[in-house]
BADO-825655 format. One line per 3 residues: number of its first residue (from 1); their letters; for each residue x, y, z of N, C-alpha, C. Coordinates in steps of 0.2 Angstrom, whole numbers, plus 2048, in hexadecimal, padded with zeros to 3 digits. Example, Ala and Ser with C-alpha at 12.3 -4.5 7.8 and 13.67 -1.06 7.14 Angstrom:
! residues 2
1 = AS = 842 7E4 827 83E 7EA 827 842 7F0 827; 840 7F5 823 844 7FB 824 840 800 827
//
This chain:
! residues 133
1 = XXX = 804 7FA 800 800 800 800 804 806 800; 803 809 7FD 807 812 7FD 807 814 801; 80A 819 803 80B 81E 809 804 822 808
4 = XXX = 802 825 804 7FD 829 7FF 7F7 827 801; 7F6 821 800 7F1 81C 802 7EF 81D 809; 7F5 81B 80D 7F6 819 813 7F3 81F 815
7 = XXX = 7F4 826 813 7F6 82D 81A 7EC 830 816; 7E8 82B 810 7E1 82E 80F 7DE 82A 812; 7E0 822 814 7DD 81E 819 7DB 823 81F
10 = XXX = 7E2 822 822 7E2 829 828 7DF 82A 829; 7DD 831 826 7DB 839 824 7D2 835 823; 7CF 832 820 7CA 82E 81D 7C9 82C 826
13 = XXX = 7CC 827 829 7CA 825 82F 7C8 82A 835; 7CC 82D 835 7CE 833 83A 7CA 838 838; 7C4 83B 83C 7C1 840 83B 7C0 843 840
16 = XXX = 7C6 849 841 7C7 84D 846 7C5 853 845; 7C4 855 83F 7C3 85C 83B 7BC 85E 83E; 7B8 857 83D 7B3 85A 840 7AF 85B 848
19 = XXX = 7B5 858 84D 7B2 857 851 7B7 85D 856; 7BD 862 854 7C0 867 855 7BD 86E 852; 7B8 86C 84D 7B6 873 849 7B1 878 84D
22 = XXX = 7B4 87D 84D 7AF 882 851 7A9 882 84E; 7A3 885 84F 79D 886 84C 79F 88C 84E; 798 890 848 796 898 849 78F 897 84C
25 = XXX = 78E 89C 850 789 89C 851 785 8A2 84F; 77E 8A2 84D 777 8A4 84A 771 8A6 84D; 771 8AB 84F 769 8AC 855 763 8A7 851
28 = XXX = 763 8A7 848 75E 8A4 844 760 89F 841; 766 89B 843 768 895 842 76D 892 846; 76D 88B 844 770 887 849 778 889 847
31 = XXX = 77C 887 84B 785 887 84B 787 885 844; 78B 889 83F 78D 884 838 795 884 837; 796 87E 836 79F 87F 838 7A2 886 832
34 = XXX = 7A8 888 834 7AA 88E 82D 7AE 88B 82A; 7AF 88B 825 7B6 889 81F 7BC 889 823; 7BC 891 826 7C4 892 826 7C5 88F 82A
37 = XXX = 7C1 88E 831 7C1 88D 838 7C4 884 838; 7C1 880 831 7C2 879 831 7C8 878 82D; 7C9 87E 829 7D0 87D 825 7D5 87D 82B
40 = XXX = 7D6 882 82E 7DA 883 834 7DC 87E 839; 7D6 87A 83C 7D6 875 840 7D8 86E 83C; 7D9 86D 836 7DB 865 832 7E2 863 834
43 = XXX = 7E0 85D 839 7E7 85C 83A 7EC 858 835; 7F4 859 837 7F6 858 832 7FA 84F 832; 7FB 84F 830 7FE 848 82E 800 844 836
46 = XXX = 805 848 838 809 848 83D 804 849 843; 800 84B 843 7FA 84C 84B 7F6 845 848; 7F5 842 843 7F1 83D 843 7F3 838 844
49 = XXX = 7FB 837 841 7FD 82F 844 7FD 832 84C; 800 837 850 801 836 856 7FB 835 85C; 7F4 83A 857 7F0 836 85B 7EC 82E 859
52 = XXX = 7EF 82B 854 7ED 824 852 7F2 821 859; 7F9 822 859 7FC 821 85C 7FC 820 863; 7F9 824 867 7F5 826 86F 7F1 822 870
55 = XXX = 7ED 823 86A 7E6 81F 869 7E6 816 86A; 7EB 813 868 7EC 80D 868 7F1 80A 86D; 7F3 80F 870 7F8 80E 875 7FF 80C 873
58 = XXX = 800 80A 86D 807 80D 869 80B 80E 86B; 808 815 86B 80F 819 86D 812 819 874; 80F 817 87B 813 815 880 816 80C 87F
61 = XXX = 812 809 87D 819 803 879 81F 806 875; 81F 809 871 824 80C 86F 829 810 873; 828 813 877 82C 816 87C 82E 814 880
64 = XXX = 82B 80C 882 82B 808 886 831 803 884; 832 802 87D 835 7FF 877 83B 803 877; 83D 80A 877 840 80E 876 844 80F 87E
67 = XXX = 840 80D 881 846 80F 889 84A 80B 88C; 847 804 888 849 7FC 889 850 7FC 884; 84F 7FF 87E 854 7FD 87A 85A 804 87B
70 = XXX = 858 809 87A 85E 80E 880 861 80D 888; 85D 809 888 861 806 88F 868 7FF 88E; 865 7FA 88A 867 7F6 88A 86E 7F8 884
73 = XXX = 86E 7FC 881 874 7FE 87D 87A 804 881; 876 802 887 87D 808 88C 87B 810 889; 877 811 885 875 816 884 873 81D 889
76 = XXX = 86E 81A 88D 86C 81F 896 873 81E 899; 877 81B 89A 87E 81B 89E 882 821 899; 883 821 894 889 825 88F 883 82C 890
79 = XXX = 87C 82C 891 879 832 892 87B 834 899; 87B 832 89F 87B 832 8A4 884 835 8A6; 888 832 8A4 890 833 8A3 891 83A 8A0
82 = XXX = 88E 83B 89C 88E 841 898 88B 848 89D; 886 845 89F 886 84D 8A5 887 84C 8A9; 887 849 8AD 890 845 8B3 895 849 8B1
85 = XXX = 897 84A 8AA 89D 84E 8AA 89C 854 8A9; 897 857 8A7 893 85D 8A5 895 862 8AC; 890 85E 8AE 88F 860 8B6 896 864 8BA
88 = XXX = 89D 85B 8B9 8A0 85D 8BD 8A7 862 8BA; 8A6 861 8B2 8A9 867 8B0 8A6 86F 8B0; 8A0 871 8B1 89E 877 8B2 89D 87A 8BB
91 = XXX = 89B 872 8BE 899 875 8C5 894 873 8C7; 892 870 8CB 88D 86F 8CC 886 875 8CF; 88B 87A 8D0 887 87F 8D1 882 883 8CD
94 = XXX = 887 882 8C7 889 887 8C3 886 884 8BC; 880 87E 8BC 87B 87B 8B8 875 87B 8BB; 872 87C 8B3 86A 87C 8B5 869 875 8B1
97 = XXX = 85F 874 8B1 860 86E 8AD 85F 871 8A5; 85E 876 8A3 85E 87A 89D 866 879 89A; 86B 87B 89D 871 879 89C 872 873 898
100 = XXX = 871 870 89D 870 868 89D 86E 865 895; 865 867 896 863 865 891 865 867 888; 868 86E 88B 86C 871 885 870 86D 881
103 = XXX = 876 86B 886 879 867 885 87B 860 882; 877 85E 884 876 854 883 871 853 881; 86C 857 880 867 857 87A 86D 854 871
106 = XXX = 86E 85A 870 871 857 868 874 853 868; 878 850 86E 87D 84A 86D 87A 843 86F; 875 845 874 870 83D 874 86D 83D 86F
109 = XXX = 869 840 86B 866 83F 864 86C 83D 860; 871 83F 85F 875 83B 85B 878 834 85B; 877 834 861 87C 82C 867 877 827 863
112 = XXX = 86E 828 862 86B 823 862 86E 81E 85E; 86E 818 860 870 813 85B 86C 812 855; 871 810 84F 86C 810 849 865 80C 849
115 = XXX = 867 806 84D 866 7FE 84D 85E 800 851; 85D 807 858 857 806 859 853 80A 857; 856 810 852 853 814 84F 84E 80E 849
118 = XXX = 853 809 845 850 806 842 84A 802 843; 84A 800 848 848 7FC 84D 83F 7FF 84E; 83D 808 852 839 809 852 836 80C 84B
121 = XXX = 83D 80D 848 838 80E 840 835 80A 83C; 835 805 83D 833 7FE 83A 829 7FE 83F; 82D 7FD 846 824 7FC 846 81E 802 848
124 = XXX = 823 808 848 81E 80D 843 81C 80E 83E; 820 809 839 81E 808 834 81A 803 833; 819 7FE 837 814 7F8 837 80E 7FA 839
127 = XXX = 80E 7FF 83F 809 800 843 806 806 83C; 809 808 838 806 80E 832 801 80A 82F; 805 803 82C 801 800 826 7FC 7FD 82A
130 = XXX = 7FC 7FA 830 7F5 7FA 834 7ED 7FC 835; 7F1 802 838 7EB 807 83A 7E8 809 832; 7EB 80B 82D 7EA 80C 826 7E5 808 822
133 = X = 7E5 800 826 7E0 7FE 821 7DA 7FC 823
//
């Protein structure tokens, strides 16, 4: 099945458009949704898988998936080492966790191994052609 396919499934399944649309209201008629109001509110690709994702419980498997296999690749110890030294090369007084996070943000995103990136992008991808059909 296409991607294309895949994200009109979605979009066809998932009818948020109209349960976020504002109505107008009319002393001589009832509430009628406005164009722009619903053009505005259409969620995009990206808010759909993530609440397909909520919705199914998914995504805390995934996380779950994801904390299991950053642990077990030394990954949280080599994060952990890294403000360990943060810390005690600037002082401990003398860090916030804004610092902190400054800091080992870009280099933990980069550490990730290829192997679990692969890993959860495969059953993102299983769980897409799922929900999709």
């Amino acid at each position: 099945m296409s991607v294309r396919k895949m994200i009109w499934n979605l979009q066809r399944s998932t009818n948020f458009s109209k349960i976020l649309t504002p109505m107008r209201h009319s002393v001589n008629r009832p509430p009628t949704p406005d164009v722009r109001d619903e053009q505005a509110k259409e969620l995009n690709l990206q808010e759909i898988i993530n609440i397909k994702l909520i919705e199914s419980g998914e995504k805390e498997r995934l996380m779950e998936l994801l904390r299991e296999r950053l642990t077990d690749s030394g990954w949280k110890d080599e994060m952990k080492s890294l403000c360990r030294a943060f810390v005690k090369k600037k002082g401990r007084n003398n860090v916030t966790v804004d610092d902190l996070i400054h800091v080992i943000t870009p280099k933990g995103r980069a550490s990730v191994p290829d192997s679990v990136k692969a890993e959860l992008l495969q059953r993102i991808r299983t769980f897409l052609v799922s929900a999709a059909v």
